[in-house]
C-alpha positions as CSV (number, residue, x, y, z in Angstrom):
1,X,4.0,75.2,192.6
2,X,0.5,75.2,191.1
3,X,1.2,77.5,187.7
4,X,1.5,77.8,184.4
5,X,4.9,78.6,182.5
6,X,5.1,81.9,180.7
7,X,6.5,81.8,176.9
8,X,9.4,84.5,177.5
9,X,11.0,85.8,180.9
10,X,9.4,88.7,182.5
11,X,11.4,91.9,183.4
12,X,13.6,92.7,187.0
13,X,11.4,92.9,189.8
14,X,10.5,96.3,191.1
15,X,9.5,97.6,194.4
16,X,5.6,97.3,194.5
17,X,2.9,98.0,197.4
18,X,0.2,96.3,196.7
19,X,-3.4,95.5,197.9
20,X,-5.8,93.1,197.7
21,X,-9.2,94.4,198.6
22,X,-11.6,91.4,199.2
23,X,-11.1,88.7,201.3
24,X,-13.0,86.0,199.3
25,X,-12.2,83.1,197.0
26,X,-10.8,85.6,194.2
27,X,-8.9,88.1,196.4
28,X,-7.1,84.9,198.5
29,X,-5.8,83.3,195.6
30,X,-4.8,86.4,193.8
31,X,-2.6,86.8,197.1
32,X,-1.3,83.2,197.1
33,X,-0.4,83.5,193.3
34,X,1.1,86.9,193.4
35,X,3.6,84.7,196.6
36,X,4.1,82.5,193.8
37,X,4.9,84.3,190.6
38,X,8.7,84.1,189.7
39,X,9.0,87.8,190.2
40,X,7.7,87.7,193.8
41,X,10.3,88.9,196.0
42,X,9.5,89.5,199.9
43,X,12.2,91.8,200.5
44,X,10.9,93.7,197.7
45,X,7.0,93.3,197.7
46,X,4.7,94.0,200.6
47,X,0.6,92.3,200.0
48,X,-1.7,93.3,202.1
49,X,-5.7,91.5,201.5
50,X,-8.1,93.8,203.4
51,X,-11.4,92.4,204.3
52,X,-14.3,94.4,205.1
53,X,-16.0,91.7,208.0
54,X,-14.3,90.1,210.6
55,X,-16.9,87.4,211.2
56,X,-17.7,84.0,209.6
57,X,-20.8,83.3,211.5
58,X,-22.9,85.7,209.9
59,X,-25.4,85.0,207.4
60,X,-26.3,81.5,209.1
61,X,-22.8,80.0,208.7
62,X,-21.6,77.7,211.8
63,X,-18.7,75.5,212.4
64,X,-21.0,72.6,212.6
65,X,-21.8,72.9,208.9
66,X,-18.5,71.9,207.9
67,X,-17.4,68.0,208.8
68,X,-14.0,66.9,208.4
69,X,-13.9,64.6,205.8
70,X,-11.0,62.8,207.0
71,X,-13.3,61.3,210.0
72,X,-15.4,59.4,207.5
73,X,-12.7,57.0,207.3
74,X,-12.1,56.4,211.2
75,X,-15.0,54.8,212.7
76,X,-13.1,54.7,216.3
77,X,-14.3,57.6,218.1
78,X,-10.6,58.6,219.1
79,X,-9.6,59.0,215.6
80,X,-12.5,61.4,215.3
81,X,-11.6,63.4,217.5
82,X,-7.7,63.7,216.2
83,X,-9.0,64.7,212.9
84,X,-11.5,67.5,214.5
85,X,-9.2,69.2,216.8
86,X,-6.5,69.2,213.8
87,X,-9.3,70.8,211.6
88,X,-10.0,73.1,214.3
89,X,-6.3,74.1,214.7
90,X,-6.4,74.9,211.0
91,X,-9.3,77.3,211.2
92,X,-7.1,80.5,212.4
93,X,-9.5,82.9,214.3
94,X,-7.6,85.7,212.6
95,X,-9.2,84.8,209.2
96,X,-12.8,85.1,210.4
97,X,-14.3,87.0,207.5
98,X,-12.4,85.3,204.9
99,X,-14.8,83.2,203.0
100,X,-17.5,85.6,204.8
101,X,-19.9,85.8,201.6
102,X,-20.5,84.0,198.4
103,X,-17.0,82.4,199.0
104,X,-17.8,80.4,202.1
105,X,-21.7,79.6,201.6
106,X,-21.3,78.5,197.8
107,X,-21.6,74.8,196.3
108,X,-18.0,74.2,195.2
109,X,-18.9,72.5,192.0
110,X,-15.8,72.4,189.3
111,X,-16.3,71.8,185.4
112,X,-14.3,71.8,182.6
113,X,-17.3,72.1,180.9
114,X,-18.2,75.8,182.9
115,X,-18.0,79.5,181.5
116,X,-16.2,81.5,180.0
117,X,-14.2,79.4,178.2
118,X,-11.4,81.4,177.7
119,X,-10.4,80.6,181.1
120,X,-12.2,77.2,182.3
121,X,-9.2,75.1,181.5
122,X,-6.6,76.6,182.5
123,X,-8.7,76.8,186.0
124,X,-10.0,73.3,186.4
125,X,-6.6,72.1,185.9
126,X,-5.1,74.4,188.4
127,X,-7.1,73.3,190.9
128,X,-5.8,70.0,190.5
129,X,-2.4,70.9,190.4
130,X,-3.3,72.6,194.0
131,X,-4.9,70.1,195.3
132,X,-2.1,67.3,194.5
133,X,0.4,70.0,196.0
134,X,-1.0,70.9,199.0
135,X,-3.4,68.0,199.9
136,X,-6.5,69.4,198.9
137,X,-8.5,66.1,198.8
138,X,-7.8,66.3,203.0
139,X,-7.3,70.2,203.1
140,X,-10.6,71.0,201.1
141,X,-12.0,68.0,200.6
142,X,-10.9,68.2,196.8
143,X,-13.0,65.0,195.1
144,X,-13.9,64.4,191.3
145,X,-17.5,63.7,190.9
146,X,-20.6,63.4,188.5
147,X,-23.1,66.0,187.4
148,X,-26.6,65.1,185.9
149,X,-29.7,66.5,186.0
150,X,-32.9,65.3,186.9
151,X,-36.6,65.3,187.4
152,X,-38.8,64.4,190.0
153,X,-42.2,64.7,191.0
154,X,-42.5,65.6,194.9
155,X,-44.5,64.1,197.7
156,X,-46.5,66.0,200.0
157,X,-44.4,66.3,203.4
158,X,-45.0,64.4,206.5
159,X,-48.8,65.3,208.1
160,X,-50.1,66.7,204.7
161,X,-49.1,63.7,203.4
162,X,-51.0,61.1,206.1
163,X,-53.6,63.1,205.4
164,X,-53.6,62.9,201.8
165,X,-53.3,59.4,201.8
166,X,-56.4,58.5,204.0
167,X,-54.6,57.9,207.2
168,X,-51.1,56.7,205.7
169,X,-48.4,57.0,208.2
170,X,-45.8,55.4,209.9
171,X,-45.8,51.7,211.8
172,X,-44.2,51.7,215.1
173,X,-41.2,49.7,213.4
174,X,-40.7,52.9,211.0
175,X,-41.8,51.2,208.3
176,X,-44.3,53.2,206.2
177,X,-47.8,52.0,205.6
178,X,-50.2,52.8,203.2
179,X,-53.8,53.3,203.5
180,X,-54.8,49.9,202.7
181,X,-52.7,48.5,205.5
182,X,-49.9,47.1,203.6
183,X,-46.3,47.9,204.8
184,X,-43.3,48.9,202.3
185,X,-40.1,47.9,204.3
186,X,-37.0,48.9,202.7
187,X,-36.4,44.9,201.8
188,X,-39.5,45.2,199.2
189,X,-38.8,48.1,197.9
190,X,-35.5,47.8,197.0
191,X,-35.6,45.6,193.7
192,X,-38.1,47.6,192.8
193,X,-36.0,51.0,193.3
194,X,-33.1,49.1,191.4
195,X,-35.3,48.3,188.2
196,X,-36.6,51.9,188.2
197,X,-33.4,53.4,188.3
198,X,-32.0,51.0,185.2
199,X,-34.6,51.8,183.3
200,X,-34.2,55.6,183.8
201,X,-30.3,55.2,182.7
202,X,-29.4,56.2,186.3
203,X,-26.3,55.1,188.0
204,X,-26.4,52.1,190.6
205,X,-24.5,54.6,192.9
206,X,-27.1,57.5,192.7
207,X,-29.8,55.4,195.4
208,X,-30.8,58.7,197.2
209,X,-33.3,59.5,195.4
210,X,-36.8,58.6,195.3
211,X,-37.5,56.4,192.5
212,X,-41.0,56.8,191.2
213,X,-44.2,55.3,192.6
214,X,-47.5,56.6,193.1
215,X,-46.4,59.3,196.0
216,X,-43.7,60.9,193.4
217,X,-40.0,60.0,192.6
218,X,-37.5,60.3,190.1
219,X,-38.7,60.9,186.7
220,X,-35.9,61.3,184.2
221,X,-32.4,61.6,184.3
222,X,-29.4,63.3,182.2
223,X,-25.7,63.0,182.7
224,X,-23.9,66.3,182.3
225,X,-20.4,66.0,183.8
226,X,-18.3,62.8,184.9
227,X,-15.5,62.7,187.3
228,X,-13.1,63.2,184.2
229,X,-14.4,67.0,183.6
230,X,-16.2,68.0,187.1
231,X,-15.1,68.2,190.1
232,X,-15.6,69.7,193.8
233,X,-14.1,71.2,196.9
234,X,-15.3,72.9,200.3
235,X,-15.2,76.4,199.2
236,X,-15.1,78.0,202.4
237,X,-12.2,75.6,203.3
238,X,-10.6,76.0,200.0
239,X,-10.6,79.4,200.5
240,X,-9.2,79.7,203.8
241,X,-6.1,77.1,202.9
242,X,-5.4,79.6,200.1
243,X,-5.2,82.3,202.3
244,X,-3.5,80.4,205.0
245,X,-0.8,79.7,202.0
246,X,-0.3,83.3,201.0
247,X,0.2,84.4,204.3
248,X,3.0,81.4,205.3
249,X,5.0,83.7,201.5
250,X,4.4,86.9,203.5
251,X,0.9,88.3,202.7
252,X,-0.6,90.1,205.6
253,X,-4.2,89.3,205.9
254,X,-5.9,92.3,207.5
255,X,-9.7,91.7,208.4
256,X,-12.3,94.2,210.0
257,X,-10.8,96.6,207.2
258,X,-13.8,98.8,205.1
259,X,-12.1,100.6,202.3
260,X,-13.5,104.1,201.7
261,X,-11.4,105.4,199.0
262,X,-8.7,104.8,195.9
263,X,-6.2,107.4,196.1
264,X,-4.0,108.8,192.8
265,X,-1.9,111.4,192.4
266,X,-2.7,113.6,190.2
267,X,-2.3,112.9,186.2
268,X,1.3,113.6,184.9
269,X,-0.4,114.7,181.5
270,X,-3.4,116.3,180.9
271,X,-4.7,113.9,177.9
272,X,-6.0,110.0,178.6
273,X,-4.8,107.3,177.0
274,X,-3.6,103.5,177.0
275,X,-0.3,102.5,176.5
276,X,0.9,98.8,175.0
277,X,-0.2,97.1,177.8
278,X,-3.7,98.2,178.2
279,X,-2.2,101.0,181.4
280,X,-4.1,103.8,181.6
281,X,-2.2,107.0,180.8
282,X,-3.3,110.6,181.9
283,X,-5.0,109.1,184.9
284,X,-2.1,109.2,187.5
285,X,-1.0,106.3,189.9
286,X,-2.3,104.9,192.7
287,X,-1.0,106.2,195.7
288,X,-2.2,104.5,199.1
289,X,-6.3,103.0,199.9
290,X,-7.8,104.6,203.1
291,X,-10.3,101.8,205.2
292,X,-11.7,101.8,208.1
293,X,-10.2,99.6,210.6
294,X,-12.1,98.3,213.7
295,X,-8.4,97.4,215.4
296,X,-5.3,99.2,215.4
297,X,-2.8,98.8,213.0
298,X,0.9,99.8,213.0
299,X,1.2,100.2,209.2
300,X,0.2,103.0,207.2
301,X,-0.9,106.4,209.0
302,X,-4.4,106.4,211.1
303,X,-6.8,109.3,212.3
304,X,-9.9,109.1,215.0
305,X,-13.2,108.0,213.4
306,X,-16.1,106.4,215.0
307,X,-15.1,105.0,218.8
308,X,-14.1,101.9,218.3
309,X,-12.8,102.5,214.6
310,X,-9.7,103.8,213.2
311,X,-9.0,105.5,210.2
312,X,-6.0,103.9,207.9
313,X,-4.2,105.0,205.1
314,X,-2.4,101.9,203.0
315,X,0.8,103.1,200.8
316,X,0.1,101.3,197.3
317,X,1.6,100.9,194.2
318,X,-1.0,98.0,193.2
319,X,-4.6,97.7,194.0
320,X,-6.3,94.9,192.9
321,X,-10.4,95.2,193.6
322,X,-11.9,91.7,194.2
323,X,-15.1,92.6,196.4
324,X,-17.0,90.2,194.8
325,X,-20.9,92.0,195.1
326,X,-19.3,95.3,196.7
327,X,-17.0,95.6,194.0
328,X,-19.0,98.5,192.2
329,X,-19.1,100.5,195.6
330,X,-15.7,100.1,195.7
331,X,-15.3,101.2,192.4
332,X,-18.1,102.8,190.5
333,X,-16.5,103.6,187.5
334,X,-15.1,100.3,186.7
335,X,-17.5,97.7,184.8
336,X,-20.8,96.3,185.7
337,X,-21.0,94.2,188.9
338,X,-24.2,93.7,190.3
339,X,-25.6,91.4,193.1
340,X,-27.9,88.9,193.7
341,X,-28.8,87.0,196.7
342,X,-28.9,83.4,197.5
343,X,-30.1,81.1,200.2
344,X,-28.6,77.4,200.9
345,X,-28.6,74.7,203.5
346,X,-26.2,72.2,204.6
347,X,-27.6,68.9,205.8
348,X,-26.4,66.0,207.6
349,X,-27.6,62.9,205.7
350,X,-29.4,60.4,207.1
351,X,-27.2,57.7,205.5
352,X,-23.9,58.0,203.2
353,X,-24.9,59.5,199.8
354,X,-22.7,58.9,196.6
355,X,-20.6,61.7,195.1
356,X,-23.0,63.4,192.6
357,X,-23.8,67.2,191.8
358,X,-27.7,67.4,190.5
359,X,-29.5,70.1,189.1
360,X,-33.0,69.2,189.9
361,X,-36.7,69.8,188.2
362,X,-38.9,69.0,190.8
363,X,-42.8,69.0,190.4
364,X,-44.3,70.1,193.7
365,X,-47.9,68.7,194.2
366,X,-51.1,70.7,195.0
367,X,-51.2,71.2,199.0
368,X,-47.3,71.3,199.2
369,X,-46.5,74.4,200.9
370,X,-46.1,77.6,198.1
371,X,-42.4,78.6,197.9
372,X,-41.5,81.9,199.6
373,X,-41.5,85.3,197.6
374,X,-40.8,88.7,198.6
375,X,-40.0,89.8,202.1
376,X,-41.5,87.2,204.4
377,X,-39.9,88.3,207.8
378,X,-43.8,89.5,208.4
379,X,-45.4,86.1,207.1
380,X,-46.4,84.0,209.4
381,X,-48.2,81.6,208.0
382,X,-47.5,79.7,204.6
383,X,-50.6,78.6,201.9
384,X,-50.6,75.8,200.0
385,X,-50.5,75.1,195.7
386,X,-53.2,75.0,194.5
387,X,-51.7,73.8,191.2
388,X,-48.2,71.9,190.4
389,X,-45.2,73.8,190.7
390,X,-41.9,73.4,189.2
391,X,-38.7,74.8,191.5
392,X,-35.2,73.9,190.5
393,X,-33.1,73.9,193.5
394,X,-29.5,72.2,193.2
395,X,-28.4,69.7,195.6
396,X,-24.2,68.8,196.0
397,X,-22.9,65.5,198.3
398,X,-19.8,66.3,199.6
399,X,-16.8,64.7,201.0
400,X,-17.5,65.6,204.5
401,X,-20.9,63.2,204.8
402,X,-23.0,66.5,204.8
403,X,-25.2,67.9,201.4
404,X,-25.3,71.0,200.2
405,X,-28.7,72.7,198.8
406,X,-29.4,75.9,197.4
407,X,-32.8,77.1,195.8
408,X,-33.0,80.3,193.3
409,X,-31.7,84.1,193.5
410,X,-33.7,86.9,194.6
411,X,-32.9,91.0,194.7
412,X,-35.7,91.2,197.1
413,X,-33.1,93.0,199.5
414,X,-30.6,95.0,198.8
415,X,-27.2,94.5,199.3
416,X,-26.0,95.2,202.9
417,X,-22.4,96.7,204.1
418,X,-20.8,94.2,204.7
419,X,-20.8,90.3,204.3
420,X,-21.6,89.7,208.2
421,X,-24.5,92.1,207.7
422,X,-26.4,89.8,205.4
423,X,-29.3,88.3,206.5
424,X,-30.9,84.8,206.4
425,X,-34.8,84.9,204.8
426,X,-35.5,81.6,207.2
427,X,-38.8,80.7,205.2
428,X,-36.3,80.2,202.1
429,X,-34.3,77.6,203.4
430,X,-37.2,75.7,204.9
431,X,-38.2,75.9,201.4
432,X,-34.8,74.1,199.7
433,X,-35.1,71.7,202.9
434,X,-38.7,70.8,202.0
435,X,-38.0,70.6,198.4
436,X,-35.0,68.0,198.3
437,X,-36.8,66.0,201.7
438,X,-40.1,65.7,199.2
439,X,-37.5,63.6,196.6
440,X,-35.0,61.8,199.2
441,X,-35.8,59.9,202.4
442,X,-31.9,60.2,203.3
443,X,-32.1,63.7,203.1
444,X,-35.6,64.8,205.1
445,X,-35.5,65.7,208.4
446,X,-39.0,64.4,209.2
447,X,-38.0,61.1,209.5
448,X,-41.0,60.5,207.7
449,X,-40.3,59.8,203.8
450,X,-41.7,56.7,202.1
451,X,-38.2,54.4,203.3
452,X,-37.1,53.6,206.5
453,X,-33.5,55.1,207.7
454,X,-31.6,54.6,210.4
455,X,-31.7,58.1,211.9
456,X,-34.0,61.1,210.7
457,X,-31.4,63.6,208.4
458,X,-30.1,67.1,210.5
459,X,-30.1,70.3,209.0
460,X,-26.9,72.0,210.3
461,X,-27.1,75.2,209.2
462,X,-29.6,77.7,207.0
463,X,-27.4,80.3,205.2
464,X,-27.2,83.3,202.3
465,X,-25.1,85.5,200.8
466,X,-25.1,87.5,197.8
467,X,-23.3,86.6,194.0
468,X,-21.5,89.1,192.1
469,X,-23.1,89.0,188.8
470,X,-21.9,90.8,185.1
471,X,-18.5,89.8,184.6
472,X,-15.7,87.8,185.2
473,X,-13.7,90.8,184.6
474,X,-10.3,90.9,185.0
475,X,-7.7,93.4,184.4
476,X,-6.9,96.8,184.5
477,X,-9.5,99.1,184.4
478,X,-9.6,102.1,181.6
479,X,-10.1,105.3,182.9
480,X,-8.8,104.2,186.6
481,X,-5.4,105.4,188.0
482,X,-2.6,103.5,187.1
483,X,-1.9,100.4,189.0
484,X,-5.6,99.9,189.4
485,X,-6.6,95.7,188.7
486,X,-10.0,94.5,189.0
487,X,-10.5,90.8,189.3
488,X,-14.5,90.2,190.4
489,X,-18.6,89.8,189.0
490,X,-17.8,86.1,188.4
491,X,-21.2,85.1,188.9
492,X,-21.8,81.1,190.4
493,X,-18.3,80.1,188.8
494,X,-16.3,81.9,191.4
495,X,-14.5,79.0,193.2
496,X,-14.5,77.2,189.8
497,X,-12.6,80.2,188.0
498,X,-10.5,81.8,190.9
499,X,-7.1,80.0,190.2
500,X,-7.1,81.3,186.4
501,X,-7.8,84.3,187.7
502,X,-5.1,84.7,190.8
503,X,-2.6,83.5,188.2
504,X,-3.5,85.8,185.6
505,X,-3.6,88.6,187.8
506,X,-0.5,88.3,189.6
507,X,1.2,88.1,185.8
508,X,-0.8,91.7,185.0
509,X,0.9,93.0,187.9
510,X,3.6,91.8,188.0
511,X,4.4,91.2,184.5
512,X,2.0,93.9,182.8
513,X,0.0,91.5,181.2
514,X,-1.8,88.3,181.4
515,X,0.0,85.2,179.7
516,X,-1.3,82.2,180.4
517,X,-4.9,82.8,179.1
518,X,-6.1,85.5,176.9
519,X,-8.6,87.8,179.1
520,X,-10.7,88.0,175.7
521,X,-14.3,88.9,177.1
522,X,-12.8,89.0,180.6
523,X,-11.1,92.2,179.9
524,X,-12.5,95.1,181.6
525,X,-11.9,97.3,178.2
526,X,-14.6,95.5,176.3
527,X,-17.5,97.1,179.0
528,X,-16.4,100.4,179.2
């Protein structure tokens, strides 16, 4: 079992109720370490994990964004299609809306070298303790890999940039042709690329980018993670297999399930306090959480609400809040968690590309098209720079053959219900798509960048979702009823941090406090 040992042994295991609100990377493997805490006994605890949507699709995810890895290494077609239909098997329908939000649509990147520090690594190493226990390099595509940083000065994108050149295009054989008539075929340019690259400091491996000639190219380069201290999975897959894994210990995974209210009894005394474990006192305990279910249940007790929608009331002992963004609706007077949103893409290369994670400074030239701002659902057309622009969108290969994207955050619109409400700002992802295309033939969809490739890249999907922002906080939160646990506002770390923080919070509730790492900052006391 991926865990950490504690230093003394924990107390008898009581009879507990408790719920996991959230369905995302944090709320699923808070559920599959609470199955896994020494104390966990199924005839003696009942977890339930409530999610608010009860689609996936939503917010420009499709199944054809995620590849199984495994089918990299079968070229015969029948093998192919083994591995598919196994994935396929593995994605239960009953888990749509797990990985809904931020959990399913992030980047997956893992680094020792991440924030906070407190808890970093003690979560990197989990996650390698998972992976080697559960098969997480064919589960969810579990890989160590390089980070660096880099700059890069665009080109102007396919027509703008034939007619920038005088007349430059493309020669019947794909090769491209400058004005003066000359042709670069991949076979010139690639000593050329290779000496560039050297004398940049860049990796042999890392031949997907652009190196720099008159039209624009790789500029500089900085290593910031190797495959000893960074890492990276398919968070929507990763986060699925940990629910999948909590609910083979006896969590039930409820989805469809909008929680409305907390409720407490009322407060044995009439003075607040906190005892030795950081419990509120004065406050009460938690007594059940009410949601709204869009199916029928046959736990708890249920009342008529909308048609279609039912009314349930959840006895609980333990609540543990992990709504990611929605967490502050959820509850308002625990600490600061704020939302912002974010758009990605996943592309199919055009080629292979080597296992790296770049954070990108790219110089867009005068005439590329100007990045989108604001609402632009009433934009229809697009002007161009009139002066360079820098943009900084991040780009992650992954093990499945596809790329991963993602351009800046945005509170241009607010935060909707629910995760399957959210909706994709279209002109954005064109955006990260014309942005990485301008800096890498093997990932521009044109077919049209300064190489020749053997097919024109896909993009298979145009997504967004919102981060929580302010935290991570975990623990109990002061001035809630007893029994109440946050665990959420763990800004672009999320998949990178959830491990130390299902562990820890399964020892807070199950033990009353957190052993294996000290909360320190994490600690919902210090914000409130």
């Amino acid at each position: 079992m991926a865990t950490s040992s504690s230093s003394s042994q924990p107390a008898p295991a009581q009879r507990k109720n408790i719920t996991i609100i959230g369905g995302g990377i944090i709320g699923c493997t808070t559920a599959y370490y609470l199955t896994r805490h020494p104390l966990y006994d199924r005839a003696l605890h009942r977890i339930t994990l409530l999610e608010a949507s009860s689609s996936s699709s939503a917010g420009g995810r499709i199944k054809d964004s995620i590849q199984d890895a495994a089918t990299l290494a079968y070229p015969d077609s029948a093998q192919q299609q083994q591995q598919q239909q196994q994935r396929q098997q593995e994605f239960n329908p009953a888990h749509d809306g797990i990985a809904g939000g931020a959990s399913g649509k992030a980047g997956g990147l893992l680094a020792r070298w991440a924030f906070p520090d407190n808890i970093v690594p003690l979560s990197f190493r989990l996650h390698e303790e998972l992976a080697r226990e559960h098969g997480g390099q064919r589960r969810w595509g579990y890989r160590r890999c390089w980070a660096s940083q880099v700059e890069c000065r665009a080109r102007l994108p396919g027509p703008l940039a034939d007619s920038s050149a005088g007349g430059a295009g493309r020669t019947a054989e794909g090769r491209s042709e400058n004005a003066d008539g000359n042709t670069k075929g991949l076979h010139k340019d690639h000593k050329k690329s290779a000496a560039a690259l050297k004398r940049l400091g860049v990796p042999e491996d890392l031949d997907w980018l652009d190196t720099a000639t008159g039209d624009g190219g790789l500029e500089a380069y900085e290593n910031m993670g190797t495959p000893d201290n960074t890492a990276q999975v398919h968070p929507e897959l990763f986060t699925r297999s940990m629910a999948a894994l909590a609910e083979e210990r006896g969590v039930r995974i409820v989805t469809g399930a909008r929680v409305t209210s907390i409720n407490s009894s009322p407060p044995a005394t009439a003075s607040p306090g906190v005892d030795a474990h950081g419990n509120t006192t004065g406050q009460g305990s938690v007594q059940s959480v009410t949601y709204i279910s869009h199916s029928k249940s046959g736990n708890g007790t249920s009342s008529s609400a909308e048609q279609g929608e039912e009314q349930v009331t959840l006895p609980s002992t333990d609540v543990i809040v992990a709504a990611g963004p929605w967490t502050s609706r959820v509850l308002p007077a625990g600490p600061p968690v704020s939302a912002s949103r974010a758009h990605s893409v996943v592309i199919k290369p055009a080629r292979p590309v080597s296992a790296y994670a770049l954070f990108t400074a790219i110089t867009l030239p005068p005439g590329f098209p100007e990045p989108a701002t604001g609402d632009t659902t009433s934009k229809k057309s697009r002007t161009a720079l009139k002066r360079p622009t820098t943009v900084e969108p991040e780009i992650y290969a992954r093990p499945d053959g596809t790329a991963y994207a993602c351009g800046p955050t945005d509170t241009d619109v607010a935060l909707p219900l629910l995760s399957s409400d959210v909706a994709v700002d279209e002109a954005r992802c064109d955006d990260i798509v014309a942005q990485v295309a301008a800096i890498s033939d093997e990932l521009d969809p044109t077919g049209r960048g300064s190489r020749p490739m053997p097919e024109a890249a896909q993009v298979l999907a145009k997504q967004a979702c919102y981060l929580p922002q302010g935290g991570p906080w975990i623990g109990r939160v002061p001035g809630q009823p007893r029994g109440v646990v946050v665990a959420a506002g763990h800004t672009c770390w999320g998949i990178q941090n959830a491990p130390a923080t299902g562990l820890l919070v399964s020892e807070v509730v199950m033990e009353g406090e957190a052993r294996s790492a000290r909360l320190g900052g994490c600690d919902p006391a210090r914000a409130m």
